[in-house]
GUSERO-664231 format. One record per residue (C-alpha): x, y, z; residue in one letter. Coordinates in steps of 0.02 Angstrom, whole numbers, padded with zeros to 5 digits, always signed. Example, Ala and Ser with C-alpha at 12.3 -4.5 7.8 and 13.67 -1.06 7.14 Angstrom:
// residues 2
+00615-00225+00390A
+00684-00053+00357S
//
This chain:
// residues 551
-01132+00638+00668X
-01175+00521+00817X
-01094+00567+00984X
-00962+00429+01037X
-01025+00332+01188X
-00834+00342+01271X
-00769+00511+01266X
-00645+00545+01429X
-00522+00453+01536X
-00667+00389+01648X
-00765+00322+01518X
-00593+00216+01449X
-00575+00159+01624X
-00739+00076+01643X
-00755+00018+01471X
-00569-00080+01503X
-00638-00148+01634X
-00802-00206+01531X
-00692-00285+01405X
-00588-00376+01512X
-00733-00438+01638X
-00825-00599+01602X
-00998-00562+01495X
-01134-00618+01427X
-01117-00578+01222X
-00971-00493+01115X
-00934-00324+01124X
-00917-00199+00968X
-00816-00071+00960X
-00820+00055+00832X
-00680+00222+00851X
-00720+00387+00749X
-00590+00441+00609X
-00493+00603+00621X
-00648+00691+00587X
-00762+00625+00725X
-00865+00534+00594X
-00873+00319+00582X
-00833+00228+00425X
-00937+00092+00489X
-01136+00085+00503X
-01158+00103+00690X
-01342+00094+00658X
-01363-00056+00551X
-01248-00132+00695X
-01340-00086+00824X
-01512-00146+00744X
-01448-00313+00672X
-01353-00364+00838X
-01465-00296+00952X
-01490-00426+01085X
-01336-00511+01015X
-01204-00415+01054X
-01177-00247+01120X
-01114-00107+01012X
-01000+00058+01081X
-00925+00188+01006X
-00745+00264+01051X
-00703+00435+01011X
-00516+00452+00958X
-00397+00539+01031X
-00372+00566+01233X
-00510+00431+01290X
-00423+00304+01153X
-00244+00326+01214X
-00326+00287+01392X
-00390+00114+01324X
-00235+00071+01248X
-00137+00100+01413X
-00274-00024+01485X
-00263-00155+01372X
-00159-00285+01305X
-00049-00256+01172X
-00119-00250+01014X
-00314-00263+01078X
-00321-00066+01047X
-00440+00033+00936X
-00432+00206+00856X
-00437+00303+00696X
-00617+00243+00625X
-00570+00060+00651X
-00659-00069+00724X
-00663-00230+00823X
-00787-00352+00910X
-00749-00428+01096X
-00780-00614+01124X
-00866-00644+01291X
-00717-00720+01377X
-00603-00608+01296X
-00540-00569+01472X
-00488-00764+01504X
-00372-00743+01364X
-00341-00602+01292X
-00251-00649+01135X
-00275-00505+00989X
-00299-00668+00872X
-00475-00691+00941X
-00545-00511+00885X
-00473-00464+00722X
-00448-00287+00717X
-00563-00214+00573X
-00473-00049+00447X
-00597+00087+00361X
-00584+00047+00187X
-00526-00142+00214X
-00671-00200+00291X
-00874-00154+00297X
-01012-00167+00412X
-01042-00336+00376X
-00874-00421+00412X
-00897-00330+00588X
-01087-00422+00593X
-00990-00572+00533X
-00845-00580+00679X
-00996-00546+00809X
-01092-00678+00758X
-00944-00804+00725X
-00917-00782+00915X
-01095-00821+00978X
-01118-00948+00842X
-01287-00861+00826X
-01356-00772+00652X
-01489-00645+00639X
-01622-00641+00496X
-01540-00514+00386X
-01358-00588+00416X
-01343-00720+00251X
-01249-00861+00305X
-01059-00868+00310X
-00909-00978+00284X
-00836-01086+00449X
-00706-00990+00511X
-00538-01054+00574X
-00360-01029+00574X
-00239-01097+00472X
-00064-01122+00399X
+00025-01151+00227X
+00153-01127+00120X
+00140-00978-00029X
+00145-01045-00206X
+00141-00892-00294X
+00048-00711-00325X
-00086-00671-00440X
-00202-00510-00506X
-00055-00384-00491X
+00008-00448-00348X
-00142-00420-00231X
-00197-00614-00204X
-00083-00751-00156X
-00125-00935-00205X
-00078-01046-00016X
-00059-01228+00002X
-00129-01275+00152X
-00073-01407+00277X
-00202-01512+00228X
-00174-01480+00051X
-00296-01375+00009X
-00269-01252-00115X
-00323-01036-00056X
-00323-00861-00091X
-00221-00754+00024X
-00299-00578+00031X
-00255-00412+00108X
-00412-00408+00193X
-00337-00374+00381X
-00184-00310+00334X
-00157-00106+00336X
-00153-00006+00159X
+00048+00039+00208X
+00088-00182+00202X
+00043-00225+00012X
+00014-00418+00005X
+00151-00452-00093X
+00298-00386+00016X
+00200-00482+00155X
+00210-00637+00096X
+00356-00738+00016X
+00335-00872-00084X
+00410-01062-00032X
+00376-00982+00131X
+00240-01015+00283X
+00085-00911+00323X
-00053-00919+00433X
-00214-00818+00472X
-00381-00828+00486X
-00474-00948+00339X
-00639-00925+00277X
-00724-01025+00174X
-00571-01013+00024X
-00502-00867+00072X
-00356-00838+00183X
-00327-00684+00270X
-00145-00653+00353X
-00157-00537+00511X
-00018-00402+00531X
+00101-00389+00654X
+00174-00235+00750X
+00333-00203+00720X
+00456-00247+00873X
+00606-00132+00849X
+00668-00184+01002X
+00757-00319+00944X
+00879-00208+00815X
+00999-00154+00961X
+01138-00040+00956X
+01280-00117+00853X
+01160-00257+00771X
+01158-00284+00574X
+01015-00343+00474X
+00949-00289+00315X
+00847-00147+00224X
+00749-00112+00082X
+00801+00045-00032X
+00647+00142-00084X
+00702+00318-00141X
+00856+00362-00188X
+00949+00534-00254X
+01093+00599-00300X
+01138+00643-00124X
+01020+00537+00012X
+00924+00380+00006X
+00763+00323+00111X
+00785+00134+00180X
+00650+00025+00276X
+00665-00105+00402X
+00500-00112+00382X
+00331-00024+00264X
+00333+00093+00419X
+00464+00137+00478X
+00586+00234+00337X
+00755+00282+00367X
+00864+00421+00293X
+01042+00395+00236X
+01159+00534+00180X
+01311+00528+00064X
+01401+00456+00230X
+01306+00340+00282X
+01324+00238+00110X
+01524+00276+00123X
+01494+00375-00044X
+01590+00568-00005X
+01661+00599-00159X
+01499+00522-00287X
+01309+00530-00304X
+01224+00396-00180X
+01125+00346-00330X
+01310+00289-00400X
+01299+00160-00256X
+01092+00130-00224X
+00959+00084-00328X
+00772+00084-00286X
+00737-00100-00253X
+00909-00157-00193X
+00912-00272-00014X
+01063-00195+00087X
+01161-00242+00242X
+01126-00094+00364X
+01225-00082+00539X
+01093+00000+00687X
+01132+00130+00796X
+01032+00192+00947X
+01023+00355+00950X
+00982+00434+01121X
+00798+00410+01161X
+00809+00242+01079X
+00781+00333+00888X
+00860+00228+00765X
+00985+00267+00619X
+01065+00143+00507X
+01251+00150+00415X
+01279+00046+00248X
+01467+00118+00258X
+01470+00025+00436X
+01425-00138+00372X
+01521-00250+00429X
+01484-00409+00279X
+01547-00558+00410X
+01432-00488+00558X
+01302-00615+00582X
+01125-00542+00551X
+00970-00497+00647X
+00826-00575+00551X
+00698-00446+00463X
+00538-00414+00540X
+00395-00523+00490X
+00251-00427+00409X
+00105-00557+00464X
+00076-00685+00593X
+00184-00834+00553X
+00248-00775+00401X
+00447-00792+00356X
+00548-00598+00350X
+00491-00493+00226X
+00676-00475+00157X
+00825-00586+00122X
+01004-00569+00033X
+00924-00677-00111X
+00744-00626-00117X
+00715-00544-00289X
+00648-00378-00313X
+00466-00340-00325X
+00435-00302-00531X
+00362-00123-00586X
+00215-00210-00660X
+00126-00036-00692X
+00275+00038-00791X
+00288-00063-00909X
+00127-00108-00943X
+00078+00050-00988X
+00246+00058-01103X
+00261-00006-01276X
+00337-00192-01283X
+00512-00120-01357X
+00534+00020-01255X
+00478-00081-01091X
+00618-00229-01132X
+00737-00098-01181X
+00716+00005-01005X
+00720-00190-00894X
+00873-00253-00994X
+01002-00100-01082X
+00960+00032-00917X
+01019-00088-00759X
+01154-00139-00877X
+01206+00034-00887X
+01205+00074-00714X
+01302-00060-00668X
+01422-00017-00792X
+01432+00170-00716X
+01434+00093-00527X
+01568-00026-00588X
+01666+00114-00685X
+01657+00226-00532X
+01715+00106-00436X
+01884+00076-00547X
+01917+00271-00577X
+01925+00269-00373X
+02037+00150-00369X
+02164+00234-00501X
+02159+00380-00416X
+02239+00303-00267X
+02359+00220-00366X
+02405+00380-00454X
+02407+00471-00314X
+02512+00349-00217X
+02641+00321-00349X
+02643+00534-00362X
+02695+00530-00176X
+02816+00394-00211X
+02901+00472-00343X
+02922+00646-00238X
+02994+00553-00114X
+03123+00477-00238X
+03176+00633-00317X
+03234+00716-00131X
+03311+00555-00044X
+03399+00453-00177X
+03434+00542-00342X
+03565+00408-00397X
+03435+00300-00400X
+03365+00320-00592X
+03318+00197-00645X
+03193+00145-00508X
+03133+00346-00528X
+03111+00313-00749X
+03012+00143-00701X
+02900+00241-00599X
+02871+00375-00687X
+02845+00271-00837X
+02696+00172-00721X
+02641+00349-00670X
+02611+00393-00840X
+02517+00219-00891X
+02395+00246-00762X
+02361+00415-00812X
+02316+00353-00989X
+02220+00207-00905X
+02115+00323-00769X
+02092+00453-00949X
+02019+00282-01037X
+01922+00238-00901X
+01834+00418-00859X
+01809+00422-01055X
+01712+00261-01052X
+01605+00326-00886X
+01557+00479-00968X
+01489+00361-01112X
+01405+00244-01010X
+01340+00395-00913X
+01268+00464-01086X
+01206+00319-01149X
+01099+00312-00958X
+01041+00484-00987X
+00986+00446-01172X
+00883+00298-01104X
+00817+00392-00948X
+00765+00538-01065X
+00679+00391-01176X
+00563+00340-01033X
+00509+00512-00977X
+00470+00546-01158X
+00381+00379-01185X
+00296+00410-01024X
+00234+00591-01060X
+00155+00546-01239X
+00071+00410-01136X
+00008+00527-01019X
-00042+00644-01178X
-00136+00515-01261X
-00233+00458-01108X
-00278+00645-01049X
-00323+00683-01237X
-00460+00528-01215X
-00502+00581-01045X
-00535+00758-01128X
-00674+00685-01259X
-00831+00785-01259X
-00928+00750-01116X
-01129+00770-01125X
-01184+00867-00964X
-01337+00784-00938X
-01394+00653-00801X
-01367+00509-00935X
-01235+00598-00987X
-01128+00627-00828X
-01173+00447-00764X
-01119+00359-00936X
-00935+00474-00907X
-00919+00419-00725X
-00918+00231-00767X
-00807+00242-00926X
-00682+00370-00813X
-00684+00216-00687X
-00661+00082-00799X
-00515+00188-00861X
-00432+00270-00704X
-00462+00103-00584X
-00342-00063-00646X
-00447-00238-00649X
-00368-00298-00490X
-00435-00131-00392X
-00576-00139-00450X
-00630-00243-00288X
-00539-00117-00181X
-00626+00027-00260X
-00803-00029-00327X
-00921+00104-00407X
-01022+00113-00263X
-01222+00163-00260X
-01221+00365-00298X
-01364+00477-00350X
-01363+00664-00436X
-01420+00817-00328X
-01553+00916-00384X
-01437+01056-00421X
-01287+00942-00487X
-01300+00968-00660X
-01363+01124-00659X
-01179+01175-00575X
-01086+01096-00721X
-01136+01252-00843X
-01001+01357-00840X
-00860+01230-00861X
-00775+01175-01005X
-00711+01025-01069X
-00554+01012-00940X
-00650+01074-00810X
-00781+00933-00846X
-00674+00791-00856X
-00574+00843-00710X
-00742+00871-00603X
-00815+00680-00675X
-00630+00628-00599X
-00675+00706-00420X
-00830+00627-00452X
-00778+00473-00462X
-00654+00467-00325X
-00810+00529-00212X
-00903+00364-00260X
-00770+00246-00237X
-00712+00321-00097X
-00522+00329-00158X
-00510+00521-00130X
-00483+00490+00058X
-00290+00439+00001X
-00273+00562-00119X
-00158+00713-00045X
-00239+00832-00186X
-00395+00800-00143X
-00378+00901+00006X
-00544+00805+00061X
-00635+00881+00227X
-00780+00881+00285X
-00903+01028+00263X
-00918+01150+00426X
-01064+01281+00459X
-00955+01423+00479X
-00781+01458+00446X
-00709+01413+00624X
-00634+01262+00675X
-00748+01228+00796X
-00912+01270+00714X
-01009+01100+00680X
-01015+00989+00534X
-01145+01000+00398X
-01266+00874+00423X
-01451+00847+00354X
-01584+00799+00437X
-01581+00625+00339X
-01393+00601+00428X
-01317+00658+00272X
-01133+00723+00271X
-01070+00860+00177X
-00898+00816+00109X
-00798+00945-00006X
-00660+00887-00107X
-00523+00987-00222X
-00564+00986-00407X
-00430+01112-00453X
-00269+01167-00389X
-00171+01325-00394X
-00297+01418-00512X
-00417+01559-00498X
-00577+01510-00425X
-00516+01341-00430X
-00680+01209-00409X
-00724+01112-00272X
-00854+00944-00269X
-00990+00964-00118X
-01078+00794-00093X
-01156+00710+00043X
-01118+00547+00122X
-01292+00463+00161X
-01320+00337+00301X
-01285+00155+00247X
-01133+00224+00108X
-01231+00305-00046X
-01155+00459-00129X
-01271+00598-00181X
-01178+00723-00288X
-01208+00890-00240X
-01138+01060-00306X
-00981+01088-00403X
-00931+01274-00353X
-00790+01395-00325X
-00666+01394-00203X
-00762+01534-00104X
-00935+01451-00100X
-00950+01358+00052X
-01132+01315+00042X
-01181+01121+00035X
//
């Protein structure tokens, strides 16, 4: 691990001042991850844009908060990512002239790229790029699950819109919305929206806008105003007391939502509050002259996964007959309410009757008669819920059994003997990533360069055939680098002792020790060592047990 070159409150101060001061060539800035490591080659940086551009690194934490006090808005860096400082930065300081750079959405060589884009110089090893400019157009459509956009420029041209700049918490496609503007930086045919921070400030106390359900139970829900920033709603806060909230919510429904400022500025939302004449505080914007990410009319996002992976009948049953039925159970629920008000008013009315005017028969018969009507009606009616309700349940309980047999079927191939030799294990980790990893990720999560330890195989002895395949899984989320999202993985880096301040294994080739979870929950449940090698190749190491912490 290479120390940071900004690592207190002094350093921050001076290197504000270095970013904001006239100079000479661009500035790089590189900020460690959580771990103190850097997902981006500091030292091919250094050696390709040396004399070009000067390259620092930030450690996160108290020296990065310091910057970002110093700095405009949105000019920050932390968290492993990256930027690069145009000379006159300081003249205008407009977070659209150095695109901020995220581990795992861009490499070492867009960072080369943006340096040499603002010198207009190139250095031997960097190949030639694409102009770069902004620009603006309108989205046509989405393509490859969703992931690229096709843009019609201003000048007609026809793009790609890519996710390139954008964070992996703002998916493309909730981004962008089609018939509507975008703009961001072009190059060559590729356009890449920038992301904006959310301004909450303009939801103020008593404001209505609108919300995106994304989880919903039978007694809360979980709302966004934006990908970041989810809200919790309990039975009351959808006006639904006396039902399930699911009765009333459905994962993908656009709501009305009234704000209210809690002390502190913390924000709740009502749905029961709505008031549906209030005039409405547009959505947030996801990117840079993009339109709000949500409308009354926008339709939902599809569950392209889901039903791909479901057979054709099964898939058209679950997007036609199940939102049928739920309707039919919100709309039932709705009418069996509303009889029990009736019945309960005409009850009231009745007892009233029989003490104040008992002469008056045949207004008490009439009622009762209408008493008893609506009995038989609300009897109907809960009848007909309970078979709608059934018939939801049969369907539900279809899907979860279609989707387990899936599941069976693919973990049954995944379980196929596996030969644990080098040809072997390298002929399993490319069929277990053609099968695990969708075409359009493929991009997003290439089978990078990798190599097998000397003692790599020689550790996969004692497992069998689950073992294997789930160790050639960990293996392969290593290599692509995907088990950094991957809760279960548990990933972490390797330390020398047990403490959590003894120092990271490192070799003296700069290689990391990384250990990942194979197993959970089991005795002696595996881990993967391997070591991440200066300039991103994987060299598997050991598979061991949960107690051996050697590399």
């Amino acid at each position: 691990m290479t120390h940071a070159d900004v690592t207190t409150p002094a350093d921050a101060d001076a290197l504000a001042a270095r970013i904001l001061q006239p100079r000479e060539r661009p500035l790089v800035l590189v900020s460690t991850d959580h771990d103190g490591g850097y997902a981006f080659d500091v030292d091919r940086l250094r050696a390709e844009l040396d004399g070009i551009a000067d390259v620092i690194t930030l450690a996160t934490g108290t020296a990065s908060k310091r910057l970002e006090s110093l700095v405009p808005p949105k000019t920050q860096v932390f968290n492993g990512a990256a930027r690069s400082y145009p000379p006159d930065f300081g003249a205008n300081p407009n977070w659209t002239r150095s695109h901020l750079r995220f581990p795992g959405q861009a490499g070492t060589d867009d960072l080369i790229h943006d340096a040499m884009a603002q010198t207009g110089r190139r250095t031997v090893e960097s190949a030639p790029g694409p102009g770069i400019r902004r620009a603006r157009g309108i989205v046509q459509g989405f393509v490859a699950d969703g992931t690229r956009a096709i843009v019609r420029l201003d000048d007609g041209t026809a793009v790609t819109a890519t996710a390139t700049l954008l964070p992996p918490d703002v998916p493309l496609i909730a981004a962008l919305v089609v018939g509507e503007p975008v703009s961001g930086v072009l190059e060559g045919g590729e356009l890449h929206p920038e992301p904006l921070v959310p301004d909450l400030d303009v939801f103020t106390d008593g404001a209505h806008t609108l919300a995106l359900v994304v989880k919903v139970t039978e007694l809360r829900a979980t709302v966004q105003l934006h990908p970041r920033l989810p809200v919790v709603l309990r039975r009351r806060d959808v006006g639904a007391e006396d039902r399930p909230v699911s009765d009333l919510l459905e994962v993908g429904d656009v709501v009305r939502v009234r704000v209210h400022r809690k002390p502190g500025g913390e924000i709740a939302l009502s749905v029961a509050d709505a008031d549906p004449e209030a005039p409405l505080v547009p959505p947030l914007a996801l990117v840079a002259g993009g339109a709000p990410w949500l409308s009354e009319d926008r339709p939902r996002p599809s569950d392209s996964g889901t039903d791909a992976e479901q057979p054709a009948s099964a898939a058209h049953r679950d997007r036609g007959a199940e939102p049928a039925t739920r309707h039919d159970v919100a709309a039932l629920a709705h009418e069996v309410a509303a009889l029990r008000s009736d019945l309960l008013a005409l009850t009231n009315l009745v007892a009233r009757s029989n003490g104040s005017n008992a002469s008056n028969s045949g207004a008490e018969s009439q009622l009762r008669a209408e008493n008893e009507r609506l009995r038989a009606q609300l009897a109907q009616e809960k009848a007909e819920r309970a078979g709608a309700e059934a018939r939801l349940a049969e369907l539900s309980e279809d899907r979860r059994e279609t989707g387990r047999a899936l599941r069976d079927a693919r973990r049954a191939a995944e379980r196929a003997h596996v030969d644990p030799t080098p040809e072997g294990i390298r002929l399993e980790i490319e069929r277990t990533w053609g099968i695990r990893t969708a075409p359009g990720e493929r991009t997003r999560w290439p089978l990078r360069e990798y190599s097998l330890g000397p003692g790599f195989i020689d550790s996969l002895a004692g497992l069998d055939e689950t073992q294997l395949s789930k160790a050639v899984r960990a293996c392969v989320d290593a290599i692509t680098g995907r088990d950094r999202e991957i809760p279960a993985r548990e990933l972490h880096r390797l330390r020398t002792g047990e403490g959590g301040d003894d120092a990271y294994v490192v070799r003296a080739d700069g290689g990391r020790c990384w250990r990942s979870s194979i197993e959970q929950n089991a005795p002696g449940a595996r881990r993967l060592h391997y070591w991440e090698l200066p300039g991103g190749v994987i060299e598997l190491s050991r598979v061991v047990h949960h107690d051996d912490t050697r590399p």
